[in-house]
N, C-alpha and C positions, 0 to 999 in steps of 0.2 A: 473512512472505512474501518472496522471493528473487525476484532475475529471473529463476535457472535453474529457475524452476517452469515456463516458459511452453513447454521444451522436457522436459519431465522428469515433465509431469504427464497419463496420459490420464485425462481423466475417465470410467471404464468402471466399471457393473455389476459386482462381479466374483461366481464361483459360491456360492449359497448355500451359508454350511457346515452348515448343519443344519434341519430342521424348527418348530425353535424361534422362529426371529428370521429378520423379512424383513430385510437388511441392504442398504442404500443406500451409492454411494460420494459424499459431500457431503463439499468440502475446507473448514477453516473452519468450520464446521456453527453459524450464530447462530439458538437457539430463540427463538418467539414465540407463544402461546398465540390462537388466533381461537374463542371461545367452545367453547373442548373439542379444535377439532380443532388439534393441532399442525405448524407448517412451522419446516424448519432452510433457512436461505437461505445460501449458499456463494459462493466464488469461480466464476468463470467461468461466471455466470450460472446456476447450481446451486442445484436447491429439491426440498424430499421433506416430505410429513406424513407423520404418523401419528393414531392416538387412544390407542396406547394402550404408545409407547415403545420396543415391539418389531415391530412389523409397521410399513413404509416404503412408501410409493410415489412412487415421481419424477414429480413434476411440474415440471421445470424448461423444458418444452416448454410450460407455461401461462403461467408469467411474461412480460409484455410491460412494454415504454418505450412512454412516448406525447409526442409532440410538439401542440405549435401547433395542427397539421395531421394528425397520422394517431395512430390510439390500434394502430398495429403499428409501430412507429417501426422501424431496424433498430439496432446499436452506433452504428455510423459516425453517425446522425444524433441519436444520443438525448440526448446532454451536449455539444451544441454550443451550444444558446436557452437561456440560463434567462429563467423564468417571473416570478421577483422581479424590480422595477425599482427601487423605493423599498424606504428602512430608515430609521427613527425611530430619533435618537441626541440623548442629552440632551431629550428633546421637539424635537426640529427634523429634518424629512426630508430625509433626501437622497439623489441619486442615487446606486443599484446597479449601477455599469456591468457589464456583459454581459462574463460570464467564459464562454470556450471552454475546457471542460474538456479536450477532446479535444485539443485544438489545444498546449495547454500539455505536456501528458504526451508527444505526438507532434513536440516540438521538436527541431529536430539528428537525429535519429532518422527517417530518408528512409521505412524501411520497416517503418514503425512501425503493427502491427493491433491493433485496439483488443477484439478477439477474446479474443485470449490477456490483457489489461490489467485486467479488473475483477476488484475483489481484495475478499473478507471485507467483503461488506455487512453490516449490522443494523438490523433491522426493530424499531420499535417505535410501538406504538396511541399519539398524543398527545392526550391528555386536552381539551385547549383549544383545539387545529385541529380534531377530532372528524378526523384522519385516521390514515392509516396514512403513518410515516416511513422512508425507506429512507437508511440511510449509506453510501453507498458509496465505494470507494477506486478512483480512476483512477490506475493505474499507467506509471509513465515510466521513462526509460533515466536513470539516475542517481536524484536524490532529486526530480525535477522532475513531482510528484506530488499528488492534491488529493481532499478528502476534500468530496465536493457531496451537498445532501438536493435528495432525488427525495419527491415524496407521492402517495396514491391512494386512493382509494375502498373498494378491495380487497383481499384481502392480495396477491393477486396480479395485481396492476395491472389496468390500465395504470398504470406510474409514469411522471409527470411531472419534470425535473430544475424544482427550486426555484432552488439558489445553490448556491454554495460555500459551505465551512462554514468550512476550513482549508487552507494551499496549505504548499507546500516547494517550494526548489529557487532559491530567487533568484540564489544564487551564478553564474546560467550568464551570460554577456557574449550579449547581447542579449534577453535576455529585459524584457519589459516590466511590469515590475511597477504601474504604474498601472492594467492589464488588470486587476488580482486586487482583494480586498478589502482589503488592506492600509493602505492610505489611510485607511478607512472605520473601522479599528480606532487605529491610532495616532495618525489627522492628514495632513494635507495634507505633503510630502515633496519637495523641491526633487531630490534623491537619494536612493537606496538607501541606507539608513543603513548604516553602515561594518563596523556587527556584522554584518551580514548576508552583506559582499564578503569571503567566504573565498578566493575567487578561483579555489577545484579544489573537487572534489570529497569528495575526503578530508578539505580544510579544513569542508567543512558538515558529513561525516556525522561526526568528532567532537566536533560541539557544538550541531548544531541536529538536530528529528526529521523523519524523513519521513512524512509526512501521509498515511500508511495506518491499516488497522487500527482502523478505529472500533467503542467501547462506548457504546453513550447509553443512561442508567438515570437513574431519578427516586430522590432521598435521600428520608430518612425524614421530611425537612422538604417535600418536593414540586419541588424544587426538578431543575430537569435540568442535566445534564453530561454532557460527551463524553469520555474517554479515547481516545489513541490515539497512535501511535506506532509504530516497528520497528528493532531494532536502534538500534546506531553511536550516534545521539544521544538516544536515551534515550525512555521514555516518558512523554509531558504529558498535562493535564489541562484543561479552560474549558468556562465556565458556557454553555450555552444557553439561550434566551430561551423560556420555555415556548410563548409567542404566536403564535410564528412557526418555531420547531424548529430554525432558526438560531444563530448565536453571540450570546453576549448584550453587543452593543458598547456598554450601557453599564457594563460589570464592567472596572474597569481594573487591568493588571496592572504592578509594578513592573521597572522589568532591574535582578535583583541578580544575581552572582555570589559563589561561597563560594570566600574565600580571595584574592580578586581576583582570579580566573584567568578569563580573559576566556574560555574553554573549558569552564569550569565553570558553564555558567548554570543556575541556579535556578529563575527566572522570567523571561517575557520580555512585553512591552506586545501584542506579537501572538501567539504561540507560547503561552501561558498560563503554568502550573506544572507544571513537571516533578515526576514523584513517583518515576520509576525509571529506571535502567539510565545509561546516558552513556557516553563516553569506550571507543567498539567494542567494550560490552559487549555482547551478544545477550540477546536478548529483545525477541517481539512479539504480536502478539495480545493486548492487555490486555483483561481483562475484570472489572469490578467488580460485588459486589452487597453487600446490608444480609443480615447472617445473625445471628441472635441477638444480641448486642449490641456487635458490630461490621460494618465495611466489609472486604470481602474483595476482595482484587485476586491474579488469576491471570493470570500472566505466563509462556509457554513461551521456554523459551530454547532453544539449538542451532542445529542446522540440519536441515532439513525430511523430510529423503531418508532413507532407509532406516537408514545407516550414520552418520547425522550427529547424533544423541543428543537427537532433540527429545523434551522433557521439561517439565514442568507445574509448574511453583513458587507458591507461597502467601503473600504475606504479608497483614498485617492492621493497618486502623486504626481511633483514634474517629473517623475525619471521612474523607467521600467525599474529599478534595482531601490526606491522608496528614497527618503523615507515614507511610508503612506498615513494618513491623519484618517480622520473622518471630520465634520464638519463645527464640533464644539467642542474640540482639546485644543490646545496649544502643543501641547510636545506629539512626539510620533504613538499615535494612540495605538495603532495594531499591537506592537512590541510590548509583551510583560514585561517585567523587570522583580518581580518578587513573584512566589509561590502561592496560590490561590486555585480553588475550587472555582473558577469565573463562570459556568452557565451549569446550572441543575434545573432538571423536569419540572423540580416542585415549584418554582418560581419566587424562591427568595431570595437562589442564587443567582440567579441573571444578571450579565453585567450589560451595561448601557453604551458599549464602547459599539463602532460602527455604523455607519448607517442602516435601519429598519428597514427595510425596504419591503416586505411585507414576512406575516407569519401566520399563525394558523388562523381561518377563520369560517365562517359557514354562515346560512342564511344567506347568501348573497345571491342576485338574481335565479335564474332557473336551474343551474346547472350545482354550486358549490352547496345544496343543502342538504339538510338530515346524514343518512348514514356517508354522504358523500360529498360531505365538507371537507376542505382542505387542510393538511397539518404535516408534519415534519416535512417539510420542501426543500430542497437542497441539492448540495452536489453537481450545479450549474455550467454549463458552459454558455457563451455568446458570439452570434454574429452579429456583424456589424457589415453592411454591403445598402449599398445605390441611397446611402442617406438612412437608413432603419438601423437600427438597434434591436435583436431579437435574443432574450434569454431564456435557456431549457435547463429544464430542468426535470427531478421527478420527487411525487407525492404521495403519500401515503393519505387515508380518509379516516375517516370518523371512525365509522365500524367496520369498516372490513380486513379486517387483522395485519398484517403485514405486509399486503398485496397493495401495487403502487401502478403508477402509471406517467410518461411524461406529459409534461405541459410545454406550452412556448407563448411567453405572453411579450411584446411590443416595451421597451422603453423607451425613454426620452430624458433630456438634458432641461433643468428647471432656467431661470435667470442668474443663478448662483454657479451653475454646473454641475448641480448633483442630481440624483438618477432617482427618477419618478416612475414606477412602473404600470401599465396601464394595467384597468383593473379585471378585464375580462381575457380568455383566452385571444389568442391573433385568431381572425379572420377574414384574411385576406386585403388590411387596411394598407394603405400607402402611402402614409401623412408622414413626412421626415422631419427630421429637428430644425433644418432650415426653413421648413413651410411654418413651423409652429415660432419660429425666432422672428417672421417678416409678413405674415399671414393672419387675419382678422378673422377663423372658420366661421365664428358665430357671432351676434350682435350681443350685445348687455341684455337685450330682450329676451334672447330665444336663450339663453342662458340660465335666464331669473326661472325661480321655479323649487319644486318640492323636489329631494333628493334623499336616498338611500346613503348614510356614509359607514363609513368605516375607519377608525382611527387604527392603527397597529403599533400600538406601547409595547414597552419592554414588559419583563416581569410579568409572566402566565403559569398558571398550575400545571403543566404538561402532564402529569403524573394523574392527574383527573382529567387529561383532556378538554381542559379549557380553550374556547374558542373567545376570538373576536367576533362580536356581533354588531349590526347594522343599527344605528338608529336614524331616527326621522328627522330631519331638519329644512329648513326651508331659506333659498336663496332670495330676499326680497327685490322689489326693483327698486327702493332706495339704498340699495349696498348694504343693509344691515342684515343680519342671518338671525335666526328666529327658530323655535320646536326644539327639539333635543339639545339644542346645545343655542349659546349666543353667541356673536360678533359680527363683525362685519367682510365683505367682498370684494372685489374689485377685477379689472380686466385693464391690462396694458393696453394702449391703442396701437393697433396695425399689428398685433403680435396674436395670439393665441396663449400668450401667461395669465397668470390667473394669480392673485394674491389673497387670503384667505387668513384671517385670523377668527380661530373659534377657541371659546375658552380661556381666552389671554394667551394664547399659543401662535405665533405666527408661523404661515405655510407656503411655500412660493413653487409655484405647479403650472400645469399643462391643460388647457382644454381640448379634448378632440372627441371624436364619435364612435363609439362600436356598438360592437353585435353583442344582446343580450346571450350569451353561449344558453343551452345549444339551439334558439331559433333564431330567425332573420332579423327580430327586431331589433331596431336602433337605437342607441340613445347615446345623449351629450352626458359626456362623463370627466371627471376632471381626478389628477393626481398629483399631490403634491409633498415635499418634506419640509419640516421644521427644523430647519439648520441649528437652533439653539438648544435641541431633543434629540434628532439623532434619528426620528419616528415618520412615519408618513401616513398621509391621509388618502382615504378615495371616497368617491363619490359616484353616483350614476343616478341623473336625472327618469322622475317617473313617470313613467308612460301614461296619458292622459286620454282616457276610453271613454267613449259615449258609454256604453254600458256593457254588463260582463253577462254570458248566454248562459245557461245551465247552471250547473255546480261545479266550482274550483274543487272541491273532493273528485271530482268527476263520475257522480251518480245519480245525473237528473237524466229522465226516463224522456222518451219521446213524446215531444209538445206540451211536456211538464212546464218546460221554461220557454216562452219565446224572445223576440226583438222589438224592439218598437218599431211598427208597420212602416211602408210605403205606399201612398195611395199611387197606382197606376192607371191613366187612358192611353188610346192608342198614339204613337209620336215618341214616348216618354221612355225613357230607362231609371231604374233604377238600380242603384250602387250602393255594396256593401266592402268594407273592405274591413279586414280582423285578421286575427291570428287563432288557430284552432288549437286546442290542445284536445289530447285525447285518454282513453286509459288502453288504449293500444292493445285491448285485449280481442275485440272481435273487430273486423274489418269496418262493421257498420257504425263501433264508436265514432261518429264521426258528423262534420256537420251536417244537414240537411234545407234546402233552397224549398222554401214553400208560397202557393200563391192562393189565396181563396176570392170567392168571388165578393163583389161591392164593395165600401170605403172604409171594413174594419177587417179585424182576423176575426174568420169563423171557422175555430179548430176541429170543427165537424162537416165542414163542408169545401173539403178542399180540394181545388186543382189539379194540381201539381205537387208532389215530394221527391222533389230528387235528392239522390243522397250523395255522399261524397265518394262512396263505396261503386259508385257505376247501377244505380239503382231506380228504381221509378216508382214509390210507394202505392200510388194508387191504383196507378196499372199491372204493378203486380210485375214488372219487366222489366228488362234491361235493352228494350229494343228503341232503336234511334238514339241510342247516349255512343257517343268519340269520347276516346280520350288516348292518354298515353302512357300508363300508370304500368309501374314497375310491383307485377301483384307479389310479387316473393319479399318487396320492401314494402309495401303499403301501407301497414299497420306505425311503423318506425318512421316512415318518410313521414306523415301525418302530422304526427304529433312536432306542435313549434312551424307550424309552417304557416306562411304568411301567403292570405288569400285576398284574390280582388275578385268578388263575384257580382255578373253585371244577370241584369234579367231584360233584353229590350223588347219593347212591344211594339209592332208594325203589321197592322192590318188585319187581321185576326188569328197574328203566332207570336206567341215568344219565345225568343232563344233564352237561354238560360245558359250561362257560359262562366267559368270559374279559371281564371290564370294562377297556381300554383307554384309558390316556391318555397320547398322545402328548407328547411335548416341546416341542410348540408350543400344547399345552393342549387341544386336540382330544378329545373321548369319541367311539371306538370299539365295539361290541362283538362278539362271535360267540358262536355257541350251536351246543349238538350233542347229539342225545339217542341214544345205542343201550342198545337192548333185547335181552330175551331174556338178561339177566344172571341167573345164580345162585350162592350160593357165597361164598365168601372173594376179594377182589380188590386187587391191587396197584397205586395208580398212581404216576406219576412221569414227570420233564421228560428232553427231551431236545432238543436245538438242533441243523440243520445250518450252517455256515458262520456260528458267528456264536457269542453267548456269554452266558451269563444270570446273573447277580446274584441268589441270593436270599435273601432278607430276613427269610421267615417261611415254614413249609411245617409245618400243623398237621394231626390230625384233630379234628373239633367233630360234635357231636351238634346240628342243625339248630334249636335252639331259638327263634329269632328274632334272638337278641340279635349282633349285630354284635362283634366284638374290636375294631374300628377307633376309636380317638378322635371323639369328637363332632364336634370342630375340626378334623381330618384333612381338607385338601383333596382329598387321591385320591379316586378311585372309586371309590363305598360299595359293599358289598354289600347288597341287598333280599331281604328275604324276605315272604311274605303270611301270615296269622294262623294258617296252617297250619304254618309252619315254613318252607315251601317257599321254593327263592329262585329269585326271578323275575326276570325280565331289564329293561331300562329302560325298555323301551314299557310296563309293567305298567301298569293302571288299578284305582283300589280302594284300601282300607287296607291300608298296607303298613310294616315294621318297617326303618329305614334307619339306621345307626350307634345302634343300641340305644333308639331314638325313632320311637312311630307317627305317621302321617302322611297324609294323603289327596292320591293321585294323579289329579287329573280330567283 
C-alpha cells in the first residue's frame, strides 16, 4: 500500500465482463470463511461474499465500527477508545494506556481524513475469544502508522477497537511514544532508545517496517502470529497471545543485527523478526499459510498502479517465523542485506528472487484479452479447505486506468512442493492435491496435442505495459514438444504431474481441466515451475472444432455463413453440439437451426429457422416455441454458452430442441416442433452477428443411448423408452447419458 493510493484509487464496480462471474472491485481482497458463506474484507472499508468463488456481492455498506457508545460508530470516531485497559506480563498486570490510533497516523498532517487511511484489514474467527478478529492498518503521512484489533460478534460487526497491536513512526520529533505500547513490550524507557531516533524519514524506512499490512494465521502447532510489514524496511513477523488476539508480551525478542550494520536488523525487542525484504526493497502484503509440508509466504512487490509491475512472489519455509528461501538460492533469499532499487516498472530492475508465479499477461483464452488483460495483480490472500488451495487477489487491466477487480484462481503443489497456479479463473473445479499426487485424470493420449502456453519470466517493461504473451506449441505423442518452442514431455504414472522441459529449461507441473473463463468450455490445461528460474509455465490445450459458423469478428449476416449439412429421413436425429458466441448487441445475434428440403442446403427454400432469440423465421412467429430464457439476461447469457442442439424427425414432425448452458452455469432450453414434413431433409446452423464453434455435428438413429460421457457436465440429452427425446420438464423413465433414471 502507497500513500498515492488515496488519490489514485476509486473504489468503483466496474462492467461485468461476462455471464460467467459476478466480479467485485475489493482492493487487498483478505478471505475468511463464516460457515460456507465467504467475505473478502479490503482497504477502505471494502467487503464482498460469496458461496461459491464466482458470484460477489458487496456488502461493504453492512460493515460497521462500534464504540463505548454507538454500534454505528463513524471513521473519525472508531479508533480513538480502545476497549483493553489492562495486560498480564510475566503474571503481573498492568496498565494499557489508551492509544489514539487516529490521532497518531493524523500527526503533522493538518488535513489528514481517516476515509482514504484504513488499509488491508484481516479477519480471522479466534478460537479462545470465541470472536471474530479484525487487523486493521491505520494509515499515516510517512511510516507514523499502527496496526489495532478491533473484535465482534459478527463477521460483519459491529467491530469494536481492542488495542494496538504494533505502531511505527517513532522517528518523528514530538511524537510521544509513551502514548503507544512500547513500554509494555520492552520496559519502562527514560528515552526513546537511540535505534529508534533515525531522525528523517528515510532513516526509519531503511531499517525499521511500517506497521501495515497484517496476516494473522494459526501454525500447525495452534499457535497465532501476525505478519506484516511494507516496503523500505522489510517484512516482520510476532507471536500473538491466543487469549487476547493481541501481541504476545511475554515472547521476547533479541536486537541482533547481521554483520553489525545497525541498518540491518534482524530482530528487534519491539518490531519482532524480520523474515523479508529490507534496505528499500519493495514488497508488501505478506501473507502466510501451512500447505503441505511447508509455510508459504506471499509477498507482492512493485508498485500498485497499472504500469508499476505489482507482482506476486513465493517463498517457503519449515517454520512460520522462516527462514523463507524460494526454490534456486541457497541462503535465505526473501531477506535483503545491502541497499538496492530491487524491482522497477521499466524492467531492468527486476530482481529474480521468489517464485513467479504468474505476472502480467493477455491474449490468453476468452476472457484475459485486449483492453482486458491482466497486469499489476497482487495483494493476495489464501484459502486452503477440504484439500483445495484457493488465491485472491485483485487486478488491474490493460486499458482501463486504475480500475481493478478480484480474481480467485485454484493452486496446486508440483512434485518438488512448489506452487503451480492454475491458469484460468476457479470455476467451480474440485480436483485436490491429493487427487492430482495419486490420480491418472488423463492418459499420455488425451494429453498429446496443440497448446496455448505462456512462460512468466522475470524482467518486463511495466512502464510500457509489457505483457506476457501466448505462443503455439505442440505436445507430440512421442514426448518431444515441437512449434514455438522445443523439448520434450512426459507424465508420472498413476499421478497427474507432468514433467516438461522446453527450451533447455525444466518444469515440473500439474495436469488438470478447466473452464475456458468466461464460457463452459473445457480444456486439459497444465501448470508448472522451473525450480532452477524461479518462473512458471502454463498451458491450455486447443479446442479441436469441426468447423467455425459465421465470423469470429462477429459480422456475418444471415445465411451468409452456414454448417456442413445433415442429411435427414424419417427415424433419424440429427446433432449439433457448439459453443455460440455472440456480439450481444441485438437479441437475434444469435444462432439459428435451419432445415431445407432434399439431400443439400437450399438457402432459398427453406423449412424451418428457428432462432435462438425464441423466433421462427419463416413463419414470421413465435407461436409453438417453449423455452425458459431469462429475457432481461438474454443477450449476456448467450454469449460463451455451450449448446446441444438435436433436430428429431418421427413421422412427419420435427422437434427441434436446444439444451442451453450458459457460462455462468445456467440451463436453458427451447423447443420447436414443425409438421407436415415429408421426404428427405437437410439441416444445418447458421448464426447472425456472432459466430459458432462446433465441436460435433452427427446423425444418430434415436436409440436411447446418449454419445455424451457419463461424467460429461454439459447438458445431457434425454430420451423416453421410446427413443424419443424429451425436454427437461420431462416426468417418467427416462434414458440420460446412456443410463435410465426416474424423473418425479
Amino acid at each position: 500500500m502507497k500513500r498515492l493510493l488515496l488519490n489514485m484509487l476509486a473504489m468503483l464496480l466496474l462492467p461485468q465482463i461476462s455471464g460467467a462471474y459476478n466480479h467485485v472491485s475489493v482492493h487487498d481482497p483478505s478471505i475468511v470463511n463464516d460457515n460456507g458463506t465467504y467475505y473478502i474484507f479490503g482497504t477502505h472499508h471494502a467487503a464482498a461474499r460469496t458461496t461459491d468463488f464466482m458470484n460477489w456481492t458487496d456488502v461493504s455498506s453492512s460493515l460497521r465500527w462500534a464504540t463505548a457508545t454507538s454500534s454505528y460508530a463513524t471513521n473519525d470516531q472508531a479508533f480513538v477508545t480502545q476497549q483493553v485497559t489492562k495486560v498480564t506480563i510475566g503474571g503481573v498486570q498492568k496498565t494499557f494506556n489508551n492509544f489514539n490510533a487516529r490521532a497518531w497516523s493524523a500527526y503533522s498532517d493538518y488535513g489528514y481524513n481517516i476515509d482514504g487511511n484504513m488499509w488491508a484489514p484481516d479477519v480471522i474467527w479466534n478460537k479462545s475469544m470465541n470472536k471474530w478478529c479484525m487487523y486493521l492498518s491505520i494509515n499515516g503521512i510517512g511510516t507514523n502508522c499502527s496496526i489495532i484489533l478491533l473484535t465482534s460478534d459478527n463477521i460483519l460487526g459491529p467491530y469494536r477497537y481492542q488495542a494496538p497491536v504494533v505502531i511505527s513512526g517513532f522517528y518523528m520529533s514530538g511524537i510521544n511514544y509513551h502514548s503507544t505500547d512500547l513500554e509494555l513490550a520492552i520496559g519502562a524507557q527514560s528515552t526513546l532508545p537511540s535505534r529508534y531516533q533515525t531522525g528523517n524519514l528515510d532513516g526509519w524506512r531503511i531499517r525499521w517496517p511500517n506497521a501495515i499490512d497484517p496476516c494473522v494465521f494459526y501454525d500447525e502447532e495452534g499457535k497465532l502470529w501476525m505478519t506484516y510489514g511494507s516496503w523500505h524496511g522489510g517484512i516482520w513477523i510476532l507471536e500473538l497471545d491466543e487469549q487476547t488476539g493481541l501481541r504476545d508480551y511475554n515472547v521476547k525478542y533479541e536486537y541482533t543485527l547481521y554483520n553489525n550494520n545497525a541498518d540491518d536488523v534482524r530482530s528487534d525487542p519491539y518490531y519482532g523478526k524480520k523474515i523479508a525484504g529490507g534496505f528499500w526493497v519493495t514488497g508488501e502484503g505478506p501473507y502466510i499459510r501451512h500447505i503441505g509440508n511447508h509455510y508459504y509466504l506471499f509477498v507482492t512487490y512493485g508498485e500498485l498502479w497499472a504500469t508499476g509491475g505489482y507482482q506476486m512472489r513465493v517463498f517457503r519455509s519449515d517454520n512460520p517465523d522462516g527462514p523463507y528461501y524460494d526454490s534456486y538460492n541457497n541462503s535465505p533469499s526473501a531477506i535483503y542485506s545491502a541497499a538496492r532499487t530491487n524491482y522497477g516498472p521499466d524492467g531492468v530492475r527486476n530482481t529474480t528472487r521468489g517464485e513467479n508465479i504468474f505476472g502480467a499477461y493477455g491474449d490468453w483464452g476468452y476472457q484475459a484479452v485486449g483492453d482486458w488483460a491482466e497486469r499489476s495483480q497482487g495483494h493476495n490472500s489464501v484459502l486452503t479447505e477440504n484439500g483445495q488451495n484457493l488465491m485472491f487477489y485483485h487486478t488491474r487491466f490493460q486499458n482501463h486506468g486504475e480500475d481493478h477487480q478480484v480474481r480467485v484462481h485454484q493452486f496446486f503443489l508440483n512434485q518438488d512442493g512448489w506452487l503451480c497456479a492454475a491458469p484460468f479463473e476457479y470455476s467451480g473445479e474440485t480436483i485436490t492435491d491429493e487427487q492430482i499426487a495419486t490420480t491418472q485424470l488423463f492418459s499420455d493420449k488425451e494429453v498429446a496435442g496443440n497448446y496455448r502456453v505462456l512462460i512468466h519470466t522475470f524482467n518486463m517493461d511495466h512502464f510500457n505495459k509489457q505483457l506476457t504473451l501466448p505462443i503455439n506449441i505442440t505436445l507430440n505423442a512421442n514426448g518431444t514438444i515441437s512449434g514455438g518452442a522445443s523439448g520434450t514431455w512426459s507424465t508420472k504414472e498413476n499421478t497427474s504431474y507432468i514433467t516438461l522441459t522446453v527450451n533447455g529449461i525444466e518444469y515440473k507441473g500439474v495436469v488438470v481441466e478447466q473452464t475456458l473463463e468466461p464460457t463452459v468450455e473445457k480444456a486439459i490445461c497444465f501448470s508448472a515451475h522451473a525450480k532452477s528460474k524461479g518462473f512458471t509455465i502454463w498451458g491450455y490445450k486447443q479446442p479441436v472444432y469441426q468447423e467455425t459458423v459465421g465470423s469470429t469478428s462477429n459480422t456475418a449476416n444471415y445465411l451468409e455463413s452456414v454448417s456442413n449439412p445433415l442429411v435427414l429421413n424419417d427415424g433419424k436425429t440429427a446433432v449439433f453440439e457448439f459453443i455460440n458466441h455472440t456480439s450481444k448487441a441485438e437479441l437475434y445475434h444469435n444462432w439459428t437451426a435451419c432445415l431445407s428440403p432434399g439431400n443439400a442446403i437450399d438457402k432459398n427454400n427453406i423449412l424451418v429457422a428457428l432462432r435462438a432469440d425464441n423466433w421462427e423465421n419463416i413463419q414470421w412467429s413465435d407461436a409453438g416455441i417453449t423455452n425458459n430464457y431469462n429475457w432481461f439476461s438474454f443477450k449476456d447469457d448467450m454469449d460463451g454458452s455451450y449448446v446441444v442442439l438435436t433436430m428429431n424427425y418421427q413421422g412427419d414432425k420435427i422437434t427441434i430442441h436446444a439444451d442451453i448452458t450458459t457460462a455462468g452455469g445456467v440451463k436453458y432450453y427451447e423447443e420447436f416442433t414443425k409438421t407436415g414434413v415429408s421426404g428427405t431433409v437437410t439441416a444445418f446452423l447458421t448464426v447472425e452477428k456472432g459466430h459458432l464453434l462446433v465441436s460435433k455435428s452427427y446423425v444418430a438413429s434415436p436409440t436411447g443411448i446418449s454419445a455424451t460421457k457419463a461424467n460429461d457436465r454439459r447438458a445431457p440429452i434425454r430420451y423416453n423408452l421410446s427413443g424419443q427425446q424429451v425436454s427437461a420438464g420431462y416426468k417418467g423413465i427416462i434414458i440420460e447419458n446412456g443410463r435410465k433414471r426416474i424423473v418425479k
